[in-house]
Backbone as CSV, one residue per row, in Angstrom:
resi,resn,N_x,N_y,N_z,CA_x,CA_y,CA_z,C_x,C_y,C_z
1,UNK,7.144,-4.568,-3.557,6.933,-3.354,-2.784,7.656,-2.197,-3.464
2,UNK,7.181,-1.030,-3.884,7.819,-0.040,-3.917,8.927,0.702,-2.982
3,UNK,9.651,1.185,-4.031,10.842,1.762,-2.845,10.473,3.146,-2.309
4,UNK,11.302,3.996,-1.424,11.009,4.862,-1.415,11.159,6.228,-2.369
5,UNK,10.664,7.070,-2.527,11.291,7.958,-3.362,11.659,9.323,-2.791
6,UNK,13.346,9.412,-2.790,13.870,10.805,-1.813,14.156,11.640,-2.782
7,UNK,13.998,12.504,-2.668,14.286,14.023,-2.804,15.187,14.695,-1.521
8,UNK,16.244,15.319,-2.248,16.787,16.040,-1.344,17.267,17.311,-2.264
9,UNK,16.858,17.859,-3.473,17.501,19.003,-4.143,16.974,20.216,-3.677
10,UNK,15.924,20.067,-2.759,15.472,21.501,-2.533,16.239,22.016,-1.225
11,UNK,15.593,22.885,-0.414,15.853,23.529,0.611,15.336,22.552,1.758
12,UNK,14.155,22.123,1.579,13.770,20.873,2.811,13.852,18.835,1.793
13,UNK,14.188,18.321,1.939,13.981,17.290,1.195,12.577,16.710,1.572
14,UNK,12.543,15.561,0.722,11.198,15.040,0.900,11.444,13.621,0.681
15,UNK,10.101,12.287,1.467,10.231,10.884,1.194,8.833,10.788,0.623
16,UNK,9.105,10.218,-0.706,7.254,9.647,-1.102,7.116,7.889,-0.957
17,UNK,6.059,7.957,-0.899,5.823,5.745,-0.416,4.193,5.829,-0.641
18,UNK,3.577,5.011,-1.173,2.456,4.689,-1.286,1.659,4.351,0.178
19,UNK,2.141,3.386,0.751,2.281,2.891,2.092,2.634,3.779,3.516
20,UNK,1.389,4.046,4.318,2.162,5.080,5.402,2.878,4.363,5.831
21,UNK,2.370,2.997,6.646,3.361,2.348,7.348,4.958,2.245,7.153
22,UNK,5.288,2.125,5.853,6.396,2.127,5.117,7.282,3.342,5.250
23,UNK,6.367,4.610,5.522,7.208,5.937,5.765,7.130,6.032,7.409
24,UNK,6.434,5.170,8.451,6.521,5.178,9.887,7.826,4.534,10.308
25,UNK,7.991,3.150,9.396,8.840,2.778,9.440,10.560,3.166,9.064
26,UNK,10.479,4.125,8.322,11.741,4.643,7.871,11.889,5.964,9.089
27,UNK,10.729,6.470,9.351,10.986,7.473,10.584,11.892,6.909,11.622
28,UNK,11.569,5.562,12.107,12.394,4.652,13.239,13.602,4.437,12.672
29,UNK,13.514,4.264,11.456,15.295,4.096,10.861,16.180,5.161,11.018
30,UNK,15.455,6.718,10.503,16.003,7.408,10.898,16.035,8.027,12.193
31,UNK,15.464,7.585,13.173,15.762,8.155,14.447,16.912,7.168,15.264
32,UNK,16.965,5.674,14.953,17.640,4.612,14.819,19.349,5.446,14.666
33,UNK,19.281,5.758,13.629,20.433,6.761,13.221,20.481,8.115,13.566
34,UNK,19.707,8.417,14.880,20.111,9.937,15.319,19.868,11.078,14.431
35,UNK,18.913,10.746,13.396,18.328,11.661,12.364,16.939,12.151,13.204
36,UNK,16.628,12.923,13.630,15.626,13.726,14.200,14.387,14.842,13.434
37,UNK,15.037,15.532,12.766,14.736,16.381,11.908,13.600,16.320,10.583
38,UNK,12.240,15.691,10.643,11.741,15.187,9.417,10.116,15.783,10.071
39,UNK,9.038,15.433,9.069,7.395,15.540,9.718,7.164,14.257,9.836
40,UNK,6.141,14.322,10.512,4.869,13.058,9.888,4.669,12.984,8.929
41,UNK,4.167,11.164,8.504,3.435,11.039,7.249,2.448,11.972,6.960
42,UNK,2.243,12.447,6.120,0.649,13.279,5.440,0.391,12.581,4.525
43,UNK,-1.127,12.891,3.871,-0.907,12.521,2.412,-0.787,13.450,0.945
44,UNK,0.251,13.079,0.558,0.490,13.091,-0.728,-0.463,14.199,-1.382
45,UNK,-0.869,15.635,-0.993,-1.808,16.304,-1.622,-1.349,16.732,-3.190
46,UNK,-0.193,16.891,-3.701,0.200,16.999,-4.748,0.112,15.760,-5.923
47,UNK,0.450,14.663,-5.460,0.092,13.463,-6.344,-1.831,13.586,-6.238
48,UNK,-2.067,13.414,-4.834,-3.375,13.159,-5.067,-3.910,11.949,-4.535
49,UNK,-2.735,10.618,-4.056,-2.760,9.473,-3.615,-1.026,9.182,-2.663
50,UNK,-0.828,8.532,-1.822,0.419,7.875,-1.447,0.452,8.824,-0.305
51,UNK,1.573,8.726,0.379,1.982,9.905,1.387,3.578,9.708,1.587
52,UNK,3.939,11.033,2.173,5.247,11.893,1.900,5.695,12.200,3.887
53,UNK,6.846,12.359,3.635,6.940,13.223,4.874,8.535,14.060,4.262
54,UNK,8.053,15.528,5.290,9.729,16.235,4.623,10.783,15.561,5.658
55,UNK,11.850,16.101,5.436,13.431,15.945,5.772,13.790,17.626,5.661
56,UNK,13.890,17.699,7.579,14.780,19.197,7.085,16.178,18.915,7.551
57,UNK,16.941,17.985,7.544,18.269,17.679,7.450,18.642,16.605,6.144
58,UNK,19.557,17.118,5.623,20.243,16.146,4.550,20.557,15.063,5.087
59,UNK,20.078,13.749,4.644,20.230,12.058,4.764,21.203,11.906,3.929
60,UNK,22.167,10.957,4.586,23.004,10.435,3.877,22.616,9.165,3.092
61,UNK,23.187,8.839,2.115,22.791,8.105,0.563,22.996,6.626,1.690
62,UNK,23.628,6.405,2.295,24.398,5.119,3.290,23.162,5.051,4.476
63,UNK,22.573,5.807,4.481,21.047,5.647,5.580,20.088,5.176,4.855
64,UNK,19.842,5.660,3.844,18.464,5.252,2.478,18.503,4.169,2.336
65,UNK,19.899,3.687,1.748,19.670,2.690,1.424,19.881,1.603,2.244
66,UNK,19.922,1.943,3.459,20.042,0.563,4.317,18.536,0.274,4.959
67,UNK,18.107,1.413,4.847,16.644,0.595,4.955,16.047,0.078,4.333
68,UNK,15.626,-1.444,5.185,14.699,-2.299,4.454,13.384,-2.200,4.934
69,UNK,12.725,-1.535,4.443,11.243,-1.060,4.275,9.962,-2.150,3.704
């Protein structure tokens, strides 16, 4: 399975995943952890395939990686 791929250098961060389910599922992780602040999956109009959702609060590195996706 692919992991996820975060971005957080901009002004809003971002999660990419091939798999929506995989980014539904990290939504519950982060709400799990009182992280609120993100969109829905969309898809991926910049790749062209996969789907993304933003982050308008900074995730901590200790949340990412504890999800098992």
């Amino acid at each position: 399975m692919s992991a996820l791929e975060v971005d957080q250098d901009g002004e809003n961060g971002f999660v990419r995943h091939p798999n929506r389910q995989t980014l539904l599922n990290f939504i519950d992780h982060l709400r799990a952890n009182d992280i609120l602040k993100f969109s829905y999956p969309m898809p991926d109009q910049e790749r062209g395939d996969g789907w993304m959702i933003f982050l308008y609060v900074r995730v901590s590195q200790e949340i990412i990686d504890s999800f098992e996706g």
